[in-house]
N, C-alpha and C positions, 0 to 999 in steps of 0.2 A: 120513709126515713124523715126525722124531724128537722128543722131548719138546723136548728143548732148543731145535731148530727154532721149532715151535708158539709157546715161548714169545718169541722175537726177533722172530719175525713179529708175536706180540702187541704185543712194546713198541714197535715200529718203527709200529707201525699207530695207538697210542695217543697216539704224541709225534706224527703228524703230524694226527692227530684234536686233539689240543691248542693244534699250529701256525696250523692249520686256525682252530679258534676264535678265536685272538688274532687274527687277521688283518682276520677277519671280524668283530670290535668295533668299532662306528661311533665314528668319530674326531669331535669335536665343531669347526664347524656339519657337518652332511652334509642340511641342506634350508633355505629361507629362514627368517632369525631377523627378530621382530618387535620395534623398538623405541617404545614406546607413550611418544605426548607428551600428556598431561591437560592440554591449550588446543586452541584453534584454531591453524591457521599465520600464520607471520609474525613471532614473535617470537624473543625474543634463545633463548629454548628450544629451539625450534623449530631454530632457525636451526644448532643447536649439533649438535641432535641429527641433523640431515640432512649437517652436513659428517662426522662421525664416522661412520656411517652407509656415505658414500661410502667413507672411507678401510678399516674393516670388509670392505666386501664386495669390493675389490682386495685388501687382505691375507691373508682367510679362503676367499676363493673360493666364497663363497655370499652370494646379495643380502640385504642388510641392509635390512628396508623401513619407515621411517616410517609412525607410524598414531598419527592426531590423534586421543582422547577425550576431549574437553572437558565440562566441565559440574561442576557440584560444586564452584567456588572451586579444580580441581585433585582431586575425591575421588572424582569416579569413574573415573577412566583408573587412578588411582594404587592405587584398591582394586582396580581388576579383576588388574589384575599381581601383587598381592601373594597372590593367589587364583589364580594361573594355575600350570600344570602348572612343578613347579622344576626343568626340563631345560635352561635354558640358550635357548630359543626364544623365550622373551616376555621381554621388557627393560622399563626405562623411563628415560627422560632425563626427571630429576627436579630442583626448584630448591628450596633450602632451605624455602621455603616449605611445602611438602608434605610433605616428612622433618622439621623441626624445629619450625617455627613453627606448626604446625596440632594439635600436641599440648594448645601454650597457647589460640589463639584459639577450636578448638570443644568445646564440655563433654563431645562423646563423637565417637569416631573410627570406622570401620567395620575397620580395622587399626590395627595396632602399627607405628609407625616403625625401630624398633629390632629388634623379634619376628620381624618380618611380611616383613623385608630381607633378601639381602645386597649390603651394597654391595661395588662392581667398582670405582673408580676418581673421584673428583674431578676433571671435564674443568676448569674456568675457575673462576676467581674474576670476579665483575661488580661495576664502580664504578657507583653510581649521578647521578642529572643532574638535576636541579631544570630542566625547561623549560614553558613558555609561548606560545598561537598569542603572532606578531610584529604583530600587528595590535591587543592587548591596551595597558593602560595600563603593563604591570608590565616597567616596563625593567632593571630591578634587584632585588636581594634586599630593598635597605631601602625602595626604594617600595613591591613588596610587602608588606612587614610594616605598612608605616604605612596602606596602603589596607584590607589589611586588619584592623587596629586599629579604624579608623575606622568598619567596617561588620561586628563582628562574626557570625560563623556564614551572610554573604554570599556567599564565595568558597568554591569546592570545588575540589577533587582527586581525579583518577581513580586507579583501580590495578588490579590485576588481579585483585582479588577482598578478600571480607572478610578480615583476618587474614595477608592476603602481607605480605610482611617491606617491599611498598612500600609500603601500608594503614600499616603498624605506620611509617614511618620517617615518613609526613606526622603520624602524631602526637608524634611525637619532635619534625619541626621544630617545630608548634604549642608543644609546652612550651616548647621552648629560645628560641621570638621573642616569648611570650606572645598569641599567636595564638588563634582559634578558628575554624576552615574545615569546610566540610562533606565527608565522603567520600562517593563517589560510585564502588559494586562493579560490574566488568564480569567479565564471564567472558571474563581473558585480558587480555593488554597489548597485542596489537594492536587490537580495537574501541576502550579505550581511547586508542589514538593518534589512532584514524580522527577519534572524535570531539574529539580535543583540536584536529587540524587544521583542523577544520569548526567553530571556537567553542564547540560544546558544553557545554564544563567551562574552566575555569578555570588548571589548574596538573597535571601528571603530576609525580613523582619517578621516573623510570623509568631502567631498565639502559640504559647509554651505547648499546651496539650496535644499538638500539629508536631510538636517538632522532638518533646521529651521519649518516644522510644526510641527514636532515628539517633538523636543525640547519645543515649546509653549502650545503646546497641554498637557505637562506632563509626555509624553509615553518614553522620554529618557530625560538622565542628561547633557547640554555640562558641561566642566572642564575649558577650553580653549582654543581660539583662535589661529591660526598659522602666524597671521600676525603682522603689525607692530602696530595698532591697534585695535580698539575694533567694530566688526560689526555694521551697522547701522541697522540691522533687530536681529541682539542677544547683545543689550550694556551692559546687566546685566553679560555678559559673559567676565573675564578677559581676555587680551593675556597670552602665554607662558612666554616673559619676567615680565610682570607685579606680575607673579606667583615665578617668580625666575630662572628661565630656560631662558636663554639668546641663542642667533643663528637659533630658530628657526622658523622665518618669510619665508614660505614655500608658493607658491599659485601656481599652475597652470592655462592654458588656453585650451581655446575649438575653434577648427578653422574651416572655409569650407576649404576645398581642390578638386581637379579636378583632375586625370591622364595626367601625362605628354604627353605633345604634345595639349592638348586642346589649341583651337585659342584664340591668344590674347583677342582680338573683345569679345568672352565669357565671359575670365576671367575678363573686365572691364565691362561686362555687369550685373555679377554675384555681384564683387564686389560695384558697384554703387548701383545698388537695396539697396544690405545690408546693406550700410554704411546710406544711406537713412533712411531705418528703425530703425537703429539705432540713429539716431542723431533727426530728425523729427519725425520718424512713430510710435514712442509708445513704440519701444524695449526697448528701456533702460532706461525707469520708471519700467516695467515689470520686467526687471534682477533685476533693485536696490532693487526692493520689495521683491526679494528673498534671494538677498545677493549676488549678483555676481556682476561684477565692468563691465562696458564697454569698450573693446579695439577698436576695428577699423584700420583704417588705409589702406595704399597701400597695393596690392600685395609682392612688395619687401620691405616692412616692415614688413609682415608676414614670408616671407624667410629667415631675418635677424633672427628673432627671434626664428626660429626652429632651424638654425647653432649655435648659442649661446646657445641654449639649449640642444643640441645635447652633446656640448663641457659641459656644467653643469653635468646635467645627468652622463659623462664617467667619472667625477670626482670624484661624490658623489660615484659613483657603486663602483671606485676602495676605496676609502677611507673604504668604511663599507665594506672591504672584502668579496663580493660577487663572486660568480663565474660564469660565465654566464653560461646557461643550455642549 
């Protein structure tokens, strides 16, 4: 064979050794991806993270599979992820609570919110619902406050743990009605329910979509609303200010998130899917029906909005004299 030969054969052999390789680079998902929820199931989390989940594993063509770690007020499911290999396979549907507001309420974290991330996309925004079992004295907001007046540090309220942004929002309404109630931490908003259904406790502030069957169905009272208006799935339900209680337009969000260092390429491949389903795929008829608002959006509009809330969150903590634990 002639020199020249030799060599054509070489390049010819080389480019399809290179074709070869691109080919054979796994395209991302190419096995099942885990999305990790730090609760039990059952709630508005939960609930978020399993329909997105569905919509994932029709649009990527690999099962998407919920896995509940509960425990920790939300820090253990939320650490192991942040510690987990950053390929794109371990997820986590995360609530403000755990990204923003646990910076303030615990004096040391086992990650970084900000470091330890990257967030994929802001699925919902959640209005929150002031309800009560119907079988209770507290038919209203202002008999509430005045029973509670009359018996302070008597009455309690569940939430889904020390320092969740609902923890933090029943001290909010305490300042704003001159209140004093006692909290009462569960691990998660659903046991919280169970037991507010069963007499229990006293009073939940919990995410609408937690509370709006229980509330239609008869089985709990809402009072009101945390927003700036009135639900489109509870309208028989005033707001706080409508009631008299003024400053307390309170909502949180629920996000994907990835561990830091995951490849760009992922995080745009994670975020597109979702943004998809949300906007086309049926998500968000699905949220509105329950009562949660749809976010959306880039990557670093997600980012943006966990430092802003980060910066919320350290303000509210110091204002209602908390102490981090």
């Amino acid at each position: 064979m002639k020199r020249r030969d030799i060599l054509k054969s070489f390049i010819a052999s080389a480019g399809y050794a290179h074709g070869f390789s691109t080919l054979a680079k796994p395209v991302f998902p190419n096995k099942p991806v885990r999305i990790v929820v730090a609760v039990p199931a059952g709630g508005s989390i939960d609930m978020v993270a399993r329909s997105v989940a569905e919509k994932l594993t029709e649009s990527l063509g690999q099962p998407f599979i919920v896995e509940n770690r509960a425990g920790g007020a939300g820090i253990i499911g939320t650490d192991y992820v942040a510690k987990a290999n950053p390929d794109g396979y371990v997820l986590t549907m995360a609530p403000a609570a755990w990204i923003a507001s646990h910076v303030s309420t615990f004096a040391k974290l086992p990650y970084d919110p900000v470091r330890d991330f990257a967030p994929v996309i802001q699925t919902v925004i959640q209005p929150t619902v002031l309800i009560v079992n119907p079988s209770s004295p507290y038919t209203s907001v202002a008999k509430l406050v005045e029973l509670a007046k009359a018996s302070p540090g008597k009455l309690n309220y569940g939430s889904g743990g020390d320092g969740s942004p609902h923890h933090l929002f029943g001290v909010m309404f305490g300042q704003a009605t001159g209140t004093a109630m006692t909290h009462v931490a569960y691990k998660g908003g659903a046991p919280a329910m169970v037991d507010l259904l069963g007499g229990q406790i006293d009073m939940i502030f919990a995410p609408v979509p937690e509370a709006v069957t229980h509330v239609k169905g008869g089985k709990l009272r809402a009072l009101a609303v945390m927003s700036e208006t009135r639900s489109g799935v509870l309208p028989e339900v005033p707001t706080m200010s409508q009631v008299g209680i003024k400053g307390l337009e309170l909502t949180t969000w629920i996000g994907l998130l990835a561990p830091s260092g995951t490849p760009r390429s992922v995080v745009e491949t994670l975020n597109a899917a979702v943004q998809k389903a949300l906007i086309s795929g049926g998500l968000g008829e699905r949220f509105a029906a329950i009562g949660l608002d749809t976010a959306g959006g880039s990557p670093e509009k997600f980012a943006k909005a966990i430092r802003e809330d980060i910066g919320s969150y350290s303000r509210l903590v110091k204002a209602s004299g908390m102490i981090p634990q």
